[in-house]
ZABA-42943 format. One record per residue (C-alpha): residue in one letter; x, y, z. Coordinates in Angstrom, 3 decimals, decimal comma. Example, Ala and Ser with C-alpha at 12.3 -4.5 7.8 and 13.67 -1.06 7.14 Angstrom:
  type        c1        c2        c3
     A    12,300    -4,500     7,800
     S    13,670    -1,060     7,140
This chain:
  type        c1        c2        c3
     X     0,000     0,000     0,000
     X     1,423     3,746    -0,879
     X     0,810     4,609     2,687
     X     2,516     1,977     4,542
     X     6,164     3,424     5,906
     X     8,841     2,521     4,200
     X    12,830     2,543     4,782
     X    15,019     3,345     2,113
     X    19,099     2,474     2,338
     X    20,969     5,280     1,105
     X    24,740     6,178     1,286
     X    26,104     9,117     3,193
     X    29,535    10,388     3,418
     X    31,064    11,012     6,588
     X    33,722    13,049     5,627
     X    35,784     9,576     5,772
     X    37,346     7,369     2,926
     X    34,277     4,715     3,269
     X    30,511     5,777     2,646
     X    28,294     4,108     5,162
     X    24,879     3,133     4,698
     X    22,145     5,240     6,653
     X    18,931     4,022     7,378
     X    16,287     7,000     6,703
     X    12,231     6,145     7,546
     X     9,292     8,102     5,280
     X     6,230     7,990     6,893
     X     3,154     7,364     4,197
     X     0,293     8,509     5,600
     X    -3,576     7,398     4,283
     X    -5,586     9,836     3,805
     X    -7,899     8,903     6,584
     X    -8,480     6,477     9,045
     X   -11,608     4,645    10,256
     X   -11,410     2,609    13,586
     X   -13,913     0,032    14,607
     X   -15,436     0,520    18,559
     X   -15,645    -1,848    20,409
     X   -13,070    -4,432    21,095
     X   -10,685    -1,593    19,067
     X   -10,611     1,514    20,845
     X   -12,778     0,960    23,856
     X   -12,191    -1,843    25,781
     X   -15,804    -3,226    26,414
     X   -15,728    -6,530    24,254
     X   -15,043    -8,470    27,499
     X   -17,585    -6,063    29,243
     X   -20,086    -7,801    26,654
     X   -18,607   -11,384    26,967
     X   -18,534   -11,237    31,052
     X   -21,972    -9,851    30,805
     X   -23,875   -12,355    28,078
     X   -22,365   -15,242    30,139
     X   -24,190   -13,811    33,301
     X   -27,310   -13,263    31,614
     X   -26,809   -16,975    30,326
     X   -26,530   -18,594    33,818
     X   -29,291   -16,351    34,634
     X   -31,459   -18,098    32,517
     X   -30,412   -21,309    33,405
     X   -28,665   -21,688    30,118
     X   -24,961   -21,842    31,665
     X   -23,882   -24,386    28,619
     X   -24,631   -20,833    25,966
     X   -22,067   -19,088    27,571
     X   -19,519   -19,830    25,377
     X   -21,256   -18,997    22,616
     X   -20,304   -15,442    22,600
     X   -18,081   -15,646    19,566
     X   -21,477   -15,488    17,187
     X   -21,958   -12,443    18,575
     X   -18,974   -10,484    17,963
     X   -19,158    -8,003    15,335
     X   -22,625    -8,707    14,711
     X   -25,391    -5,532    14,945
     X   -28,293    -6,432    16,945
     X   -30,583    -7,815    14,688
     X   -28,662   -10,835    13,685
     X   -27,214   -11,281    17,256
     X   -31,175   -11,418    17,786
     X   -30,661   -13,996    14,294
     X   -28,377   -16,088    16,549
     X   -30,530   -15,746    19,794
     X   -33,264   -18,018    17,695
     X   -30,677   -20,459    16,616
     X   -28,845   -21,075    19,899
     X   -31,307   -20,221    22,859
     X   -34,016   -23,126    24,049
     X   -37,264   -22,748    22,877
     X   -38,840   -21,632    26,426
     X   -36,422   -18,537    26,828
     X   -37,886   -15,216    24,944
     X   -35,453   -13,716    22,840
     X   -36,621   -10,519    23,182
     X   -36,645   -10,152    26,792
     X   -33,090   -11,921    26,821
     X   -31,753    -9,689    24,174
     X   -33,350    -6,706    26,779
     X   -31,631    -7,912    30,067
     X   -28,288    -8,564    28,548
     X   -28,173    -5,371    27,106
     X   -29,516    -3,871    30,495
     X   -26,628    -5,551    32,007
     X   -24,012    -4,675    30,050
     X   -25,129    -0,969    29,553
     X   -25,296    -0,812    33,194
     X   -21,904    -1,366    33,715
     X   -20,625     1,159    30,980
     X   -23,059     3,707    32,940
     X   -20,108     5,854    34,384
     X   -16,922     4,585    32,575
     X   -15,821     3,291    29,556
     X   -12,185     1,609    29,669
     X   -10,177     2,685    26,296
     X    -7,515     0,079    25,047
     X    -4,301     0,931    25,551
     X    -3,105     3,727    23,512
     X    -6,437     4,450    21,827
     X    -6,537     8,224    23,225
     X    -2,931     8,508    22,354
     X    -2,976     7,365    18,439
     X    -6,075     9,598    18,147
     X    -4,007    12,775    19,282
     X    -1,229    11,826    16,955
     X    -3,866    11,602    13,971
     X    -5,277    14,794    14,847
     X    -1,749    16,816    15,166
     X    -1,254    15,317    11,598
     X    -4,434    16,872    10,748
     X    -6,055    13,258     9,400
     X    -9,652    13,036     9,771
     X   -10,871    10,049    11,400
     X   -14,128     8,206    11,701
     X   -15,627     5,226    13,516
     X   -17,425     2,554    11,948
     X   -19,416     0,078    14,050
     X   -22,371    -2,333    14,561
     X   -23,390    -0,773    17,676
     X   -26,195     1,999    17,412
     X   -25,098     5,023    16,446
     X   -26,595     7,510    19,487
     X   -25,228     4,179    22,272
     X   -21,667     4,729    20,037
     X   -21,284     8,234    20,806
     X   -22,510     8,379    24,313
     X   -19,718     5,498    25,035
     X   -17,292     7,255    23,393
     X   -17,734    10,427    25,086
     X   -17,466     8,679    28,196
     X   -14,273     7,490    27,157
     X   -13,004    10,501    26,155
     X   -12,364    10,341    22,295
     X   -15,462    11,279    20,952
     X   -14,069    14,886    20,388
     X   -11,575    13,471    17,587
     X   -14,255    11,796    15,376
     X   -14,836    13,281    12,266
     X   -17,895    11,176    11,698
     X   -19,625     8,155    13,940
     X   -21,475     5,234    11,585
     X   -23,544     3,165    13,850
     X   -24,768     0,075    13,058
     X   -28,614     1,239    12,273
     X   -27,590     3,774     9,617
     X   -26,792     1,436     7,132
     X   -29,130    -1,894     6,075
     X   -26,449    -4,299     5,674
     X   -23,790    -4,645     8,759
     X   -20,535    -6,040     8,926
     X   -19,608    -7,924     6,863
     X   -21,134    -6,816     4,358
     X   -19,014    -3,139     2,929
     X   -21,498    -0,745     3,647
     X   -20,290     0,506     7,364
     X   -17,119     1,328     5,855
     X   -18,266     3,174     2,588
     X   -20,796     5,084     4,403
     X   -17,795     6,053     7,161
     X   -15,386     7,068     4,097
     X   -17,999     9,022     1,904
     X   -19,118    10,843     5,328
     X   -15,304    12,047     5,843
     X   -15,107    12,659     2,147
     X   -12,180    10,031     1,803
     X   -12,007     7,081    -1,172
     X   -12,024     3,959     0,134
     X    -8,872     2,940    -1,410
     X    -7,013     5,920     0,223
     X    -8,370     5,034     3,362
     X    -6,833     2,997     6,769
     X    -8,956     0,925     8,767
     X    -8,243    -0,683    11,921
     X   -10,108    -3,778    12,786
     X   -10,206    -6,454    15,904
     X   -12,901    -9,016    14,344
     X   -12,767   -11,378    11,251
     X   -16,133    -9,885    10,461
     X   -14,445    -6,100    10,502
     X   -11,806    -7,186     8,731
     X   -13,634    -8,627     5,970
     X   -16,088    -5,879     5,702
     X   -13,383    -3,137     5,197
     X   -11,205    -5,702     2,797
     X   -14,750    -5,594     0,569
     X   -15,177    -1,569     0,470
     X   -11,585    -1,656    -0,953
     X   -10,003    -0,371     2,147
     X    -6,644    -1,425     3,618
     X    -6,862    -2,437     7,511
     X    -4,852    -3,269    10,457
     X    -6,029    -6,441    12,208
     X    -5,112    -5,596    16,275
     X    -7,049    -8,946    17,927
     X    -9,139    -8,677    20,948
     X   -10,834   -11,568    21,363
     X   -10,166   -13,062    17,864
     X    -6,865   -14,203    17,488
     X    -5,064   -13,606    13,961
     X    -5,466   -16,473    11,639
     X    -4,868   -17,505     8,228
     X    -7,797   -14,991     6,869
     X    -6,570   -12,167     8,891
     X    -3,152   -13,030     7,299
     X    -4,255   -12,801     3,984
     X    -6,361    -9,896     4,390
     X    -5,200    -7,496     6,856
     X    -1,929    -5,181     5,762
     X    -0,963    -5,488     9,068
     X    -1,053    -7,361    12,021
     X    -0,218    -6,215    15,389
     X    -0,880    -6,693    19,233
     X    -2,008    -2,898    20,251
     X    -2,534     0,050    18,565
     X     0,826     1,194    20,150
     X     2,827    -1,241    18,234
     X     0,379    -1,060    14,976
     X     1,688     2,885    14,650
     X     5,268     1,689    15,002
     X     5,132    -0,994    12,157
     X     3,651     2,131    10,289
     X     6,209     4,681    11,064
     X     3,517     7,002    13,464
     X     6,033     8,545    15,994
     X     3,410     8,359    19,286
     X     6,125     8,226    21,568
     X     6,210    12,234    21,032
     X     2,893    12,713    22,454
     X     2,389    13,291    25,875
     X     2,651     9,898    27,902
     X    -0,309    11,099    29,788
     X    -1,985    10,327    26,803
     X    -1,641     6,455    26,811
């Protein structure tokens, strides 16, 4: 990709009899960049997981728990999909779907934990001047709210929730919608992705992304798909040449 840094061997004199080779870095920057939420730059994936397998035991329907996985990346109409596949007959879906979500939300009521170096990597962006935009399954006013509380909201450029588009991830359209509303082409975009579902739907609007896993480990489609995989955002922006380690610490 044009954008990804790149290190170019050249020789420099030292005023000595031998040239020596000097290692310079250029930093290629996208034009944009588009983040997924959850799982990506707030740390509430395990919020969701910790909180479905309550609700589960709750209902007497322990042996679900680990069933989370369907869920991730998913907006909630197919997670409600899912609910009718996995849950026993005798267990509503609706009013399941409603107390999980009651849980969970009641947990993010007062904080919402960022992933390390989330608040930091958006300050870089924005002294670069690159707009950036999130794209996610969750509903758009529930995205903002959480990431208000989590402090990043004032660096969006645009937030595309889940219910503005009619196909969600992985199907393209969250991550066209997100590049048209910061006026970026997709191909001159960055995204940055923790689910197979993310990664997929950003590979199909023609958009390079950074796989950093959260719950989903990196596997052979990640590998073939992602530009880049790395194990925070922190190390992502080093294997791309993004100097955070000028920004205030008291940013991480």
């Amino acid at each position: 990709m044009a954008f990804i840094a790149t290190e170019e061997i050249i020789s420099y004199d030292h005023g000595l009899s031998q040239s020596y080779p000097l290692t310079v870095l250029v930093i290629m920057l996208p034009q944009a960049v588009i983040f997924d939420m959850d799982g990506l730059l707030i740390d509430t994936e395990k919020v969701s997981m910790a909180t479905f397998q309550d609700t589960c035991h709750s209902y007497q329907a322990a042996h679900l728990a680990g069933q989370y996985h369907q869920l991730i990346g998913r907006n909630q109409t197919e997670q409600q999909a899912i609910f009718a596949d996995i849950l026993p007959d005798h267990i509503d879906i609706q009013r399941f779907d409603k107390d999980w979500r009651d849980l969970f939300l009641d947990q993010l009521r007062y904080h919402v934990p960022l992933k390390p170096h989330a608040r930091m990597l958006c300050q870089w962006l924005k002294s670069v001047s690159l707009p950036m935009a999130v794209a996610t399954s969750t509903q758009t006013a529930k995205a903002e709210a959480f990431l208000e509380r989590a402090g990043l909201y004032e660096f969006m450029d645009a937030v595309i929730g889940g219910d503005q588009v009619q196909h969600g991830k992985p199907a393209p359209d969250l991550y066209i919608k997100a590049a048209d509303a910061i006026a970026c082409p997709p191909g001159h975009a960055l995204a940055f992705e923790d689910t197979y579902q993310g990664i997929e739907a950003a590979h199909a609007a023609g958009i390079a992304v950074v796989h950093i896993p959260d719950l989903m480990p990196a596997n052979d489609f990640t590998r073939q798909h992602a530009v880049l995989i790395a194990d925070n955002l922190s190390m992502a922006a080093k294997q791309l040449g993004w100097p955070l380690e000028n920004m205030d610490a008291k940013a991480k």
